[in-house]
N, C-alpha and C positions, 0 to 999 in steps of 0.2 A: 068501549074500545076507541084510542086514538090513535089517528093514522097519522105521519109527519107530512110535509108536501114533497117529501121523495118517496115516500113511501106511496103515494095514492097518483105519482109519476111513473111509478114501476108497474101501478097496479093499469095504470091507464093504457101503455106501451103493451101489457098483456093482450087487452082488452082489442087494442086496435088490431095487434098481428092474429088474434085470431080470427077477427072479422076480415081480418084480409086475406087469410090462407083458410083455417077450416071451417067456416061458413060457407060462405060459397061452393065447397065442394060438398057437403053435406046437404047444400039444397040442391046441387047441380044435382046430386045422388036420389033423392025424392025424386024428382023430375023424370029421369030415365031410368025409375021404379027397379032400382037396387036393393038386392035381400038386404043390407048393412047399410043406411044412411046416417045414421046416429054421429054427431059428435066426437067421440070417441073413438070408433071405426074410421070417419074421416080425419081425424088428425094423425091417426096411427098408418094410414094410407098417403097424405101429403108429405110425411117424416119418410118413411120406405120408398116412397118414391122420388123424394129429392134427394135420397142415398142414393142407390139406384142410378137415376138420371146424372147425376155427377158420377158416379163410374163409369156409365153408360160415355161420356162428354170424356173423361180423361184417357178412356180407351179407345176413341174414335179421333179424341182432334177435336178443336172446334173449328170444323168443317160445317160445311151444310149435311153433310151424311151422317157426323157425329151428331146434330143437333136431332137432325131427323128420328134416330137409334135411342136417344136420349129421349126425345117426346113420348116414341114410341114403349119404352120400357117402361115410362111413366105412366102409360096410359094400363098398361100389361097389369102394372103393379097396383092401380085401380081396381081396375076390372078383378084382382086375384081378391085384396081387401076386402072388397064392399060387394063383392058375391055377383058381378052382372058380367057379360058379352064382352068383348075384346071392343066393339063398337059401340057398347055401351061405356065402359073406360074413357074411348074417343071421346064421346059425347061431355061425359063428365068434366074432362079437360078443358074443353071450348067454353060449354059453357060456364065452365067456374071462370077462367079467364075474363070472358066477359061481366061477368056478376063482379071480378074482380076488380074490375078499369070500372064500375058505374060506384062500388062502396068505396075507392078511392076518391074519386070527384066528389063523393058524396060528402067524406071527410073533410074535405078537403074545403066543400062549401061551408060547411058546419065551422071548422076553423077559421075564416075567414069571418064569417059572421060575429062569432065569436072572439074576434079581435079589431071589432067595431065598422069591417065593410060591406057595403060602399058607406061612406062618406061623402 
């Protein structure tokens, strides 16, 4: 099978938003020992909850109390997904965020690398 070089640019773009949204929450989920950490469950949980947290956001205002309503629903809708604690949710959230800002730099060196720096 041959791929074109849009085609294996589409597949790449896949590859990265995943690593960028449902990994992270999937291991965040592992982590704070969630009945539901799999893949699957995680992405079906980042999707609901970015639904969600944008109603959460258009109903509030983006205020600091919308954002607040909006984190918070996100995390709700965690915690409902992937089977754990309302602070377990929390948990999830932080630290995928964080895992998320360390696989963006991460890429982000690998790109760079990858495009012959330093020099």
């Amino acid at each position: 099978m041959h791929l074109s070089a849009e085609h294996w640019r589409e597949l790449t773009a896949v590859l990265v938003l995943l690593a960028l949204t449902v990994l992270p929450v999937s291991l965040a989920a592992g982590v704070v020992n969630a009945r539901r950490s799999g893949m699957l469950w995680s992405a079906l949980a980042v999707f609901v909850g970015g639904i969600v947290a944008q109603f959460a956001l258009v109903a509030m205002g983006a205020t600091t109390a919308g954002v607040v309503v909006a984190f918070l629903a996100m995390c709700a809708i965690y915690a409902l997904v992937l089977r754990t604690s309302l602070l377990g949710g929390i948990g999830i959230a932080v630290l995928a965020f964080i895992l998320q800002v360390l696989f963006a730099f991460a890429l982000a060196l690998v790109g760079l690398h990858l495009h012959g720096w330093p020099r």
